[in-house]
C-alpha positions as CSV (number, residue, x, y, z in Angstrom):
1,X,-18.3,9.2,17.2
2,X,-15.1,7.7,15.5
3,X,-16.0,3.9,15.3
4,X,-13.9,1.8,17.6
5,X,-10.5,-0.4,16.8
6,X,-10.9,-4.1,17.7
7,X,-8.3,-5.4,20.6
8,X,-5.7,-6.6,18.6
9,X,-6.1,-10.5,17.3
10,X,-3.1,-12.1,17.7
11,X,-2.5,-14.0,14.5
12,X,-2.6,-17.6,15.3
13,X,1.3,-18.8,16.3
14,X,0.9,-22.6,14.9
15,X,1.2,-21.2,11.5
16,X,4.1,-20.3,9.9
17,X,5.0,-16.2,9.7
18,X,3.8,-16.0,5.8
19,X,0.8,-18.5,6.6
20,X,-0.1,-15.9,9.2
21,X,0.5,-13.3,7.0
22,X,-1.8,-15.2,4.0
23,X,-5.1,-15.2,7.1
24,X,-4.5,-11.5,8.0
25,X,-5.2,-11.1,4.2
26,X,-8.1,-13.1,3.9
27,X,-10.0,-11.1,6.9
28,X,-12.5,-9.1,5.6
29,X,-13.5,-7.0,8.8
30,X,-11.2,-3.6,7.9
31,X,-10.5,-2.1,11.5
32,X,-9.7,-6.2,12.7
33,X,-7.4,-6.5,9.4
34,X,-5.0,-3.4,10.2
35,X,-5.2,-4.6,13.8
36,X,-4.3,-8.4,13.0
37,X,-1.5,-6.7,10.7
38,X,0.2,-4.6,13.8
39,X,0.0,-7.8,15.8
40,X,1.7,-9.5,13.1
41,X,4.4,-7.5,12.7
42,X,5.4,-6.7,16.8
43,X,6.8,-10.5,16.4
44,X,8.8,-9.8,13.6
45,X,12.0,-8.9,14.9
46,X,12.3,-12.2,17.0
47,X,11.4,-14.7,14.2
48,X,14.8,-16.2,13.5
49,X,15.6,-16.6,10.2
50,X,14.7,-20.1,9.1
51,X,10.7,-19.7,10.3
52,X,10.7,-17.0,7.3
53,X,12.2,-19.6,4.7
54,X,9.2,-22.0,4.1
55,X,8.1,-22.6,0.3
56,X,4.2,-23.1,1.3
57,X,1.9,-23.1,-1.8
58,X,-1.2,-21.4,-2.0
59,X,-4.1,-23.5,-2.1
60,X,-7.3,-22.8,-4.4
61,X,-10.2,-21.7,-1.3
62,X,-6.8,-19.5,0.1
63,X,-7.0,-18.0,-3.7
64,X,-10.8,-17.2,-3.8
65,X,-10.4,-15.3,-0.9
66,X,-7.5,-12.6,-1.4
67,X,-7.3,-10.0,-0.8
68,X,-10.4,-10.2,2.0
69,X,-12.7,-7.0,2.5
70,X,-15.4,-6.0,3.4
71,X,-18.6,-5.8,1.8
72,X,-18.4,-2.1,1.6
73,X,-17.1,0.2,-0.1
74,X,-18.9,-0.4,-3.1
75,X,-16.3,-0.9,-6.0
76,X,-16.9,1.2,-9.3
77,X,-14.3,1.6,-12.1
78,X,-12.3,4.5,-11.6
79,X,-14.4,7.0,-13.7
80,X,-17.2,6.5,-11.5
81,X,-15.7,7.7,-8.4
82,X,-16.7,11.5,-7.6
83,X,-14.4,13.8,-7.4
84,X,-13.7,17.4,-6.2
85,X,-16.3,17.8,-3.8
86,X,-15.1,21.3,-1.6
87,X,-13.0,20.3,1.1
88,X,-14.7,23.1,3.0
89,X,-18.0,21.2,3.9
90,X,-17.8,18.2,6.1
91,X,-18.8,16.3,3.2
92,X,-16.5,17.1,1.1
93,X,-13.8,16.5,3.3
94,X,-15.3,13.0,4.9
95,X,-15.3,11.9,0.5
96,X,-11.5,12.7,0.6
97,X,-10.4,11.2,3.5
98,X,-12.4,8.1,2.8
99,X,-10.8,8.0,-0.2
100,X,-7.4,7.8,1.1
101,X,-8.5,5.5,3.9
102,X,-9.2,3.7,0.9
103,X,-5.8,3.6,-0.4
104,X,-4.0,2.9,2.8
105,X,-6.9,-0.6,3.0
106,X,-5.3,-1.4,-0.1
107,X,-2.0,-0.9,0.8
108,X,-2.5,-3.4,3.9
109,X,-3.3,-6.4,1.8
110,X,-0.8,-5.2,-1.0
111,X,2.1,-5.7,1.6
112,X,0.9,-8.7,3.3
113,X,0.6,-10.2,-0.5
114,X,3.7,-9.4,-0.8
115,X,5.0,-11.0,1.9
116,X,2.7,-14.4,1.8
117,X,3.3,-14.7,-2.5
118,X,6.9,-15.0,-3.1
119,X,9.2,-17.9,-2.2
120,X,12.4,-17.7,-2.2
121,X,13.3,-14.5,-1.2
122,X,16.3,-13.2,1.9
123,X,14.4,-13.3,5.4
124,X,14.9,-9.4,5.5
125,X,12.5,-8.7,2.6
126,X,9.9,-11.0,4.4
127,X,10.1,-8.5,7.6
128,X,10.1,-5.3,5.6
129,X,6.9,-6.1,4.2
130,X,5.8,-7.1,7.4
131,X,6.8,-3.5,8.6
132,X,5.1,-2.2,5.4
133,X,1.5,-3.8,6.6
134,X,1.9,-2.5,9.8
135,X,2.4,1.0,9.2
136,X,-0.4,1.0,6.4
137,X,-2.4,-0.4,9.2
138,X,-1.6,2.9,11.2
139,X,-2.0,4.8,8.7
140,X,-5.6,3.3,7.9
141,X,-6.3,3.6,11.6
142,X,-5.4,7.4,11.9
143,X,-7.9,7.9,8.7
144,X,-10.6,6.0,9.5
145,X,-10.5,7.6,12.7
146,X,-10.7,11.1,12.0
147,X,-13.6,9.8,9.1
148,X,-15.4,9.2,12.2
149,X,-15.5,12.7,13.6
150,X,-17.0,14.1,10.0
151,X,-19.7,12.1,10.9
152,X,-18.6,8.8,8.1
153,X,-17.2,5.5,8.7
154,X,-14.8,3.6,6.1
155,X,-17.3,2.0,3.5
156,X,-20.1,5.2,3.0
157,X,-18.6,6.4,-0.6
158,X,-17.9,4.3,-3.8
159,X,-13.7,3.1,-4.2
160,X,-12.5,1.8,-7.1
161,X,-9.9,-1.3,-7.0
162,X,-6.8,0.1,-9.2
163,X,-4.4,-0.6,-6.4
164,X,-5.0,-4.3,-6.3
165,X,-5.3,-4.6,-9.8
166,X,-1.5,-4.1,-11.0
167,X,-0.9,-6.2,-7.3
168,X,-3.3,-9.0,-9.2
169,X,-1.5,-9.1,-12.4
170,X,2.3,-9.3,-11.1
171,X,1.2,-12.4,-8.8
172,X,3.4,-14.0,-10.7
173,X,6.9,-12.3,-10.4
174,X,7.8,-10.6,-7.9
175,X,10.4,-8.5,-9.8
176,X,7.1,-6.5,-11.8
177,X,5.4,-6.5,-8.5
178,X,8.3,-4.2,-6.7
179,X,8.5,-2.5,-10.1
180,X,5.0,-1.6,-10.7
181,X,3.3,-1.4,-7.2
182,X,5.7,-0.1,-4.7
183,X,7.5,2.3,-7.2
184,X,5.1,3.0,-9.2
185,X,1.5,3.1,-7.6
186,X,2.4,3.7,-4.4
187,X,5.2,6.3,-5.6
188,X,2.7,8.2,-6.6
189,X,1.7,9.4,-3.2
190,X,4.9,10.9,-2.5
191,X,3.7,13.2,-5.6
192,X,-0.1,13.9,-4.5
193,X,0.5,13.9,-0.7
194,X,2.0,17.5,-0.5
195,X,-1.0,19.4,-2.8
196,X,-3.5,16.8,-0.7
197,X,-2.1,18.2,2.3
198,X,-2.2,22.2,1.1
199,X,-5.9,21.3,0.2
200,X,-6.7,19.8,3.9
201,X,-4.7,22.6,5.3
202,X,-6.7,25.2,3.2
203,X,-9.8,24.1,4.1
204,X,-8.9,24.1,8.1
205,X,-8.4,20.4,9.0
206,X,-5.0,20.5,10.7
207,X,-5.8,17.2,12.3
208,X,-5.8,15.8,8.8
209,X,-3.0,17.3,7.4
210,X,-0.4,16.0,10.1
211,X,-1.9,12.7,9.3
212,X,-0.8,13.3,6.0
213,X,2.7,14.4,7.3
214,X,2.8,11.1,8.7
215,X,1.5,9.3,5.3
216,X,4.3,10.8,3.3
217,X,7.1,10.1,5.8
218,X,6.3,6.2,6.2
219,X,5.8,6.0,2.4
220,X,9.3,7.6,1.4
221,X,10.4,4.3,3.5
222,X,7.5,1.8,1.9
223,X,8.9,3.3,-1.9
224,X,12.7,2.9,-0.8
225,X,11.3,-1.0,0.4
226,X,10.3,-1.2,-3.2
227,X,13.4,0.3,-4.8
228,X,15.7,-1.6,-2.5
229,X,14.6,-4.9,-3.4
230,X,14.1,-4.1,-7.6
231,X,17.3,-3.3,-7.7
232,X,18.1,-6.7,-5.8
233,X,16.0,-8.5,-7.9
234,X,17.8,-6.6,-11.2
235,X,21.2,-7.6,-9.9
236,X,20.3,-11.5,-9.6
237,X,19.0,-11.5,-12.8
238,X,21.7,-9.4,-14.8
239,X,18.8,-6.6,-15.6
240,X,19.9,-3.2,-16.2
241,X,17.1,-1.2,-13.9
242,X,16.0,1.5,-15.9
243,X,15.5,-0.6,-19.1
244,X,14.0,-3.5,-16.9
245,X,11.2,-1.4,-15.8
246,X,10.3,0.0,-19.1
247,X,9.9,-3.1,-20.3
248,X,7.8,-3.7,-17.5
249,X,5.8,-0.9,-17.5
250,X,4.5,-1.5,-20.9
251,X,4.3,-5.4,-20.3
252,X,1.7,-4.9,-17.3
253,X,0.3,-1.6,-19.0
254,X,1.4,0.3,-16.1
255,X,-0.8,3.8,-15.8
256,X,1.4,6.8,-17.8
257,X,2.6,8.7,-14.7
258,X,2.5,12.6,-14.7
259,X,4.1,15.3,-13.2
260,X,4.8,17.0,-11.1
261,X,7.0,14.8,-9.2
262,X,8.0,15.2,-5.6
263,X,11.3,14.6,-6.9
264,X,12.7,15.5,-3.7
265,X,10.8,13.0,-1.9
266,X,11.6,10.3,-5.2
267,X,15.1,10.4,-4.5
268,X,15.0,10.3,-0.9
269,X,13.0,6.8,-1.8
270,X,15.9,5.6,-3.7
271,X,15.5,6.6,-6.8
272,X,18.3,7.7,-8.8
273,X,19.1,10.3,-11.2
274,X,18.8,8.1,-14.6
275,X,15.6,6.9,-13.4
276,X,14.1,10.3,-12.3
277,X,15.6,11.8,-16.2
278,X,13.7,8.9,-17.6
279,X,10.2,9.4,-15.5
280,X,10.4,13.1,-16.6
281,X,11.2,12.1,-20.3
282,X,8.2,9.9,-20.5
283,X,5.6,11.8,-18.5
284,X,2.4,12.2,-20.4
């Protein structure tokens, strides 16, 4: 039986929106995180502009603890985590979803970082990321959900960490972190969800390929979050965008991406035509 979502914990209102955001990251119970992160998010639209504004510093038992998690999945380097199990035994299929409900944890505390980290930024990137968490906390939801009817639960196979990684090392700039998470890591997906989807499809679990329909909409919208404020960020600091993130790329160490692109789904994201000539020219 699928496990259960918590009622939804209603972040606590004495703190300040990012504060909030900040504890939602620190939880460590999965299902109560994503449903913290929908809670947070359904007071967005009402928070008036100055309650997003606040320059709070991070304090060092606040650091220990991001991004919380749970004590499972076990963590192994990237290598390590099995791969191509047949998606036409209800193992093989629970090792794939859990690996995307993996991603879509991951994704959580990625956009609530992004949201606690950075000072200084216009109130409306505060409540996109906010809308980011949210709908990576759906998306987890759906996933760890339908993990439940192969007979799994979130935290039975090994993850590895390489999505908070690159969201560790550009803690301190938020211009490499919308370069090299949103439109990079995450842009990814919009190239592996269609053959993800085939594979699901193939193997007859419908029920998880329109969750994947739903993945790949959302994360068009999370990528174009991503775009929307690098080129922001570019424009305050007189960067020239496609330069800016090569430089970034190879500053950070930024994996090689590889084709094939959903380049259809790239430029609905935002991206334009120099930087999609440029991510072809450099694909390993």
């Amino acid at each position: 039986m699928p496990e259960k979502t918590p009622a939804a914990a209603s972040p606590d209102p004495s703190l300040s929106p990012r504060r909030q955001a900040l504890a939602v990251l620190c939880m460590t119970d999965a299902r109560a995180k994503a449903a913290a992160a929908r809670a947070l998010y359904r007071q967005a639209p009402a928070l008036p502009d100055e309650a997003l504004r606040p320059n709070e510093a991070i304090d060092a038992e606040d650091a220990r603890r991001i991004p919380g998690r749970p004590e499972r999945p076990m963590l192994v380097p990237p290598q390590d985590v099995e791969r191509r199990r047949s998606l036409h035994t209800p193992t093989g299929r629970a090792a794939m979803i859990h690996a995307l409900c993996h991603i879509e944890f991951n994704a959580i505390n990625l956009a609530l970082d992004a949201a606690w980290r950075f000072s200084g930024m216009p109130p409306a990137y505060y409540r996109d990321w906010l809308r980011v968490a949210d709908e990576e906390a759906f998306h987890f939801t759906l996933l760890a959900d339908h993990l439940g009817t192969l007979g799994a639960a979130y935290g039975d196979f090994p993850a590895h960490n390489s999505l908070w990684e690159m969201t560790d090392k550009t803690a301190g700039d938020v211009l490499a972190r919308m370069a090299l998470v949103p439109r990079t890591l995450e842009a990814r997906g919009l190239d592996a969800s269609p053959p993800v989807r085939a594979r699901l499809a193939g193997a007859g679990d419908h029920a998880a390929a329109a969750i994947i329909d739903i993945i790949l909409r959302d994360e068009v919208g999370h990528v174009a979050i991503g775009n929307h404020w690098y080129r922001w960020l570019c424009a305050q600091r007189g960067l020239e965008p496609v330069a800016t993130y090569a430089q970034l790329a190879e500053q950070y160490r930024a994996p090689k991406l590889r084709g094939p692109f959903n380049l259809d789904a790239r430029r609905a994201a935002g991206f334009d035509e120099d930087e999609l000539a440029w991510l072809e020219a450099s694909a390993g």
